[in-house]
Structure formats: structure tokens, C-alpha cells
MARKOLSE-714319 format. One record per residue (C-alpha): residue number from 1; x, y negated, z. Coordinates in steps of 0.05 Angstrom, whole numbers, plus 5000, padded with zeros to 4 digits. Example, Ala and Ser with C-alpha at 12.3 -4.5 7.8 and 13.67 -1.06 7.14 Angstrom:
// residues 2
<1 <5246 5090 5156>>
<2 <5273 5021 5143>>
// end
This chain:
// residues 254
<1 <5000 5000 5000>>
<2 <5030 4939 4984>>
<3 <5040 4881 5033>>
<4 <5006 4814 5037>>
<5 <5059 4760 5016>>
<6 <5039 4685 5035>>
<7 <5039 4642 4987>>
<8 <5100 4602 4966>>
<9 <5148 4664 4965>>
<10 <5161 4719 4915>>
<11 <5148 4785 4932>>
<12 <5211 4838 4934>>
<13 <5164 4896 4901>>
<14 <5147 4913 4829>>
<15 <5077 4895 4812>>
<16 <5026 4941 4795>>
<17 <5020 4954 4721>>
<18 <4954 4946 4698>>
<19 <4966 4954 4631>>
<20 <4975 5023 4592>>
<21 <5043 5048 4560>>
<22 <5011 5032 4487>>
<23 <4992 4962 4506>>
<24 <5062 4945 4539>>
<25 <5104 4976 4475>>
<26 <5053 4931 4431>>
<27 <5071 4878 4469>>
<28 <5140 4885 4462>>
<29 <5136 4899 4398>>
<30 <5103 4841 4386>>
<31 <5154 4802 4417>>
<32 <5212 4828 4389>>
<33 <5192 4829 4321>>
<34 <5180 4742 4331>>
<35 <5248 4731 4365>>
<36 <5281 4759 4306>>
<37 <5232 4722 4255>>
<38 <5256 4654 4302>>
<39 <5329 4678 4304>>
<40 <5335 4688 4230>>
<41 <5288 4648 4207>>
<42 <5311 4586 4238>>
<43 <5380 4608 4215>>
<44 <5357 4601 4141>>
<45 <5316 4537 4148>>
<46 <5387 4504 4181>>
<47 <5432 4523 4131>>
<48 <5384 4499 4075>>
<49 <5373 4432 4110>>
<50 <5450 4428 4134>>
<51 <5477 4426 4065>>
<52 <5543 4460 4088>>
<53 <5542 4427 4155>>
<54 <5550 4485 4193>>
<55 <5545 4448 4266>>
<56 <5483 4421 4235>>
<57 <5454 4492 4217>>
<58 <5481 4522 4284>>
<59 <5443 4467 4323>>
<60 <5380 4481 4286>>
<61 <5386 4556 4300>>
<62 <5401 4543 4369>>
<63 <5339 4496 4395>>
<64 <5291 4539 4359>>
<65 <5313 4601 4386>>
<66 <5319 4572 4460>>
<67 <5250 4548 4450>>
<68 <5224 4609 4426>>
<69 <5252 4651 4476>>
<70 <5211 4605 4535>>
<71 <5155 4625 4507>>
<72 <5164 4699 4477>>
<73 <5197 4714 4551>>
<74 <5132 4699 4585>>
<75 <5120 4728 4632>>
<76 <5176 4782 4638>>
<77 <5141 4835 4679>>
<78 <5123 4913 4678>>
<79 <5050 4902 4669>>
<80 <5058 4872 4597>>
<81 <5121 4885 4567>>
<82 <5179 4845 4569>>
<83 <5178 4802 4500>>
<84 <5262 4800 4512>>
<85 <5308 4862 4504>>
<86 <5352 4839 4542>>
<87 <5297 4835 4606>>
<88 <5286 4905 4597>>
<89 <5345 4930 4619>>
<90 <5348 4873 4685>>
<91 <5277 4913 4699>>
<92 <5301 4980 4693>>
<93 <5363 4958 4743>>
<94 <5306 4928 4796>>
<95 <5274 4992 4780>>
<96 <5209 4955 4757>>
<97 <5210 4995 4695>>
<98 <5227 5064 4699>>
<99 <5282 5089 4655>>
<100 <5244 5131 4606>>
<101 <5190 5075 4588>>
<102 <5255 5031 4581>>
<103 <5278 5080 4530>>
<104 <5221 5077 4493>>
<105 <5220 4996 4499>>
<106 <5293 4998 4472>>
<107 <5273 5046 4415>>
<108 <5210 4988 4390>>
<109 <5255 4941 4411>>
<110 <5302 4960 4341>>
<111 <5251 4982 4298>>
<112 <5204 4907 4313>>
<113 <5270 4876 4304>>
<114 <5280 4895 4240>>
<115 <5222 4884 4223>>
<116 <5216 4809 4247>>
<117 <5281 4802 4201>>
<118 <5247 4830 4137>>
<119 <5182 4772 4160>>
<120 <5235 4717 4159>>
<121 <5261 4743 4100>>
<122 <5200 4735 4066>>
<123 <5181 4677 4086>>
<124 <5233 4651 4057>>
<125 <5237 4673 3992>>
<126 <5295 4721 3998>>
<127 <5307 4790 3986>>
<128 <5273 4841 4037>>
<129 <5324 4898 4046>>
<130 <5390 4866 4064>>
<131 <5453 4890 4089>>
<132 <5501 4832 4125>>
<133 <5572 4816 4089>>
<134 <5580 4769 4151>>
<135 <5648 4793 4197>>
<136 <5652 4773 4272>>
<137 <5713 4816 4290>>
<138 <5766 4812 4340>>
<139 <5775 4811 4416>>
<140 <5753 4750 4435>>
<141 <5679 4766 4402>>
<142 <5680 4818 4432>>
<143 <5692 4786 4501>>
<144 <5648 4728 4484>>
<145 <5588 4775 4480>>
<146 <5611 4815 4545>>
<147 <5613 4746 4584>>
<148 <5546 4721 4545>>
<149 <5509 4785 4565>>
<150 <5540 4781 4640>>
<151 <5511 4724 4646>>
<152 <5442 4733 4610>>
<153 <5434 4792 4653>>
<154 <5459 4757 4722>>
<155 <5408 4703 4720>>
<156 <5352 4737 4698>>
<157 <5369 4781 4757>>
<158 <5380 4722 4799>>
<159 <5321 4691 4774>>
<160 <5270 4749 4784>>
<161 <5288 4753 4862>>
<162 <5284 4682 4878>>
<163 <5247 4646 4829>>
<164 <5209 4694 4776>>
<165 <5159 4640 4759>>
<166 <5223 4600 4725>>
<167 <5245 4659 4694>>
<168 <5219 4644 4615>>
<169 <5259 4577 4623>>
<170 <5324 4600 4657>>
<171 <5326 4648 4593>>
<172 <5318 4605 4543>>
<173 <5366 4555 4570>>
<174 <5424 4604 4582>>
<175 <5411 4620 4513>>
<176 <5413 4554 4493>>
<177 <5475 4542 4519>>
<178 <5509 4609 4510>>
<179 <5503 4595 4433>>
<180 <5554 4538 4440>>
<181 <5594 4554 4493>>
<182 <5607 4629 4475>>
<183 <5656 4644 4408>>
<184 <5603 4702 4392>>
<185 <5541 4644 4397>>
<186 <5510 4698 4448>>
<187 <5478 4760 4402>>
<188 <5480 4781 4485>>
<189 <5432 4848 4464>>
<190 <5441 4910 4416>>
<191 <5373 4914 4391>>
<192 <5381 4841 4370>>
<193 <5453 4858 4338>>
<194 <5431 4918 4305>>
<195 <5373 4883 4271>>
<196 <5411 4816 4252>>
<197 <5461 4875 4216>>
<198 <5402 4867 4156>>
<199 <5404 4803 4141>>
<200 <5466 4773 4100>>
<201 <5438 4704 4125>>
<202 <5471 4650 4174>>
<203 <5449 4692 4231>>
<204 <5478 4756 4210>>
<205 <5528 4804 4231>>
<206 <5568 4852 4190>>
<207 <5548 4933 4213>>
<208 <5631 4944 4219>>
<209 <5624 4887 4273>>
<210 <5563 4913 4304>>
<211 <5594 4969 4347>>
<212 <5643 4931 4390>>
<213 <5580 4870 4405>>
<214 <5556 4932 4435>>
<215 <5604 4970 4464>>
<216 <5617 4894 4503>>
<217 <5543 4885 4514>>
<218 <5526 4950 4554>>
<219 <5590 4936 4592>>
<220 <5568 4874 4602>>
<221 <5496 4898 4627>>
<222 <5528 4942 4671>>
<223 <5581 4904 4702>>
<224 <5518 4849 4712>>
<225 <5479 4907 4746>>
<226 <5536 4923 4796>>
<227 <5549 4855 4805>>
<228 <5491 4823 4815>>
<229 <5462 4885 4845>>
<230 <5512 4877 4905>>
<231 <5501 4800 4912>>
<232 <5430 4801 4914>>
<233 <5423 4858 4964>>
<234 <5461 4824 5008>>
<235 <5424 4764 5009>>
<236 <5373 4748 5070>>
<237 <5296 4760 5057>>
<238 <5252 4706 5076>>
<239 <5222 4694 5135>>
<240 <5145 4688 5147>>
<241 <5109 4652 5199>>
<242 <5052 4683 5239>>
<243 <5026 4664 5311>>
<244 <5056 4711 5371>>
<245 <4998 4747 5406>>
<246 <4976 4712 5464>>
<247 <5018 4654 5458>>
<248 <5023 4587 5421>>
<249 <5086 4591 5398>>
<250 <5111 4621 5327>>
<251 <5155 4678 5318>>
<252 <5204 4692 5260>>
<253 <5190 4774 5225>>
<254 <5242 4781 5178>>
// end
């Protein structure tokens, strides 16, 4: 049975799902399938407008995705599905997802990708089936996407203990950011890399560069998971008022 929270704090527990396993992969596929029309979509429109201006394109790219993501990760819970790969995994760590439904969110997670690419595609006029010519090799991508996924993964973490109401915005701003200050510009998920892989567009990666964005993005998710896992664990749960039995005084329950 769960316990009465008062108002004002977050509760520590998963909520209850009220929502089948069909209605939550919809959902997420649903979601996924958008970021990726935003991601590569926005990508197109930028470099058309830019007119070789690549910082120009790259900031297009980069506010519309950030925006999208506010909305498309609301509201990141078990109940409805996650609208963010990357979230998925941060549930399954809090254990608000249990790992096989995560598989199966990973597995729509890909195909809606995909699938979101060949809408942008599309819309734009260009060819549907698409293989990306674009490399992003070396270590330091490869580091930039370990330290962009760390991070995504750390404050959605952070954010779901503390302050899960802000937890749409806190993603899309690390996003924002993480495009610019990352060499990678923050891919920070493999279902996202593996479906930017079919577009030869300005948000595309080459499939010979996919593997090591995520070999460093599951180590990244992991070492997140540990991380974070330890800090917030050891953090102090908050204390509710109620009045002591007989008395007129208030006592502390932690």
C-alpha cells in the first residue's frame, strides 16, 4: 500500500501504472519517432537556411531539438512511456521500469527512430532510404558522447528524486547545451545514433562511427547509474510534519 505523501514533496516510490504495456510502447513510439523527425528535420531546414554557415545550421538544430525534447519528455514516467530513450534507461536504474518492458521500449525505441528519420526525409523532399557518408571518429567523440550521456543520465536521475515536475525542462536544457559544449554535439543515446546512421543529412552519423558513440554511451549510462546511484542514496529523505499525540508540539518522522 503506498504511503500518503503531503503535498509539496516528491514521493521516493514508482507510481502505479495505469496504463497497459501496448499503450506505453505506443507512446514511446510515438515519441521517438518525433524526436528524430525534430532532430533531423531541423538539421535539414538549418543547413538550407544557413547557406554554408555551419554555426548557423548547428544553432538551428540545436533550439529546435531542445525545445522539442521539453515537450516530447513530458511527463517521463512508467504509466505512459517515456517519450526519451535516454529516460528509459534512468527508469530502469530507479527500477520504475522493469528491465524486460525496458527492452522492449529500447527495441520501439530504434525501429520509431527510423522511422521519424524517413518522416523528415520526406518532408523534405529527399530520398527515403538513406545511408550516412557523415564520419565522427576518434577518441575524443567518443569521450564527448561518454561525458554527454553521463551527464544526461545524472540529471535526469537527479532530477526525478528531487524535482520530477522540472524534469521535461532539465532535459531539454542539458541538451541544449550539451550540443555546444560537447565535440560529439550530444547523440547521448544509441537508439538515436543508430537511427541518425540513415540519414546522410547535417544530423547524420556514419554506421563505421556508430559503434564506439555506443560503446561510450552505455559506459556512460552505467558509470551515471553507479554514480549517481551512490550519491542519491546517500542523500537525506525529507522530513514531514505531523502533531505528537497528546501534545502541542511537532515532531520530526524521517
Amino acid at each position: 500500500m503506498r504511503a500518503s505523501v503531503p503535498a509539496g514533496y516528491a514521493s521516493p516510490e514508482p507510481r502505479l501504472e495505469t496504463f497497459g504495456l501496448a499503450h506505453r510502447l505506443a507512446a514511446e513510439a510515438l515519441g521517438t519517432a518525433l524526436l528524430l523527425a525534430i532532430v533531423v528535420g531541423s538539421g535539414i531546414m538549418g543547413e538550407r537556411l544557413a547557406a554554408g554557415n555551419e554555426t548557423i545550421a548547428l544553432l538551428g538544430n540545436t533550439l529546435a531539438t531542445g525545445a522539442g525534447l521539453v515537450i516530447l519528455s513530458h511527463d517521463p514516467r512508467p504509466d505512459l512511456g517515456c517519450s526519451l530513450p535516454a529516460v528509459t534507461f534512468a527508469l530502469a536504474i530507479r527500477r520504475e521500469i522493469a528491465w524486460p518492458h525496458a527492452a522492449a521500449y529500447v527495441a520501439v525505441q530504434v525501429v520509431a527512430g527510423i522511422t521519424g528519420v524517413w518522416i523528415a526525409h520526406a518532408m523534405f523532399a529527399e530520398p527515403i532510404l538513406q545511408v550516412s557518408t557523415k564520419l565522427r571518429d576518434g577518441p575524443s567523440q567518443a569521450l564527448a558522447e561518454f561525458v554527454a550521456t553521463f551527464g544526461l543520465i545524472g540529471s535526469i536521475l537527479n532530477s526525478l528524486r528531487f524535482r520530477p515536475d522540472a524534469t521535461p525542462w532539465i532535459v531539454g536544457l542539458y541538451i541544449t547545451a550539451a550540443y555546444w559544449f560537447t565535440a560529439s554535439t550530444s547523440f547521448a543515446n544509441p537508439a538515436v545514433t543508430i537511427a541518425r546512421s540513415f540519414s546522410n543529412t547535417f544530423a547524420g552519423i556514419s554506421p563505421s562511427s556508430a559503434p564506439a558513440f555506443i560503446a561510450a554511451q552505455l559506459l556512460g549510462a552505467i558509470a551515471a547509474g553507479v554514480a549517481f546511484g551512490w550519491l542519491l542514496n546517500g542523500s537525506r529523505k525529507p522530513t514531514f510534519a505531523r502533531p505528537a499525540r497528546g501534545r502541542g508540539r511537532v515532531v520530526r518522522v524521517i
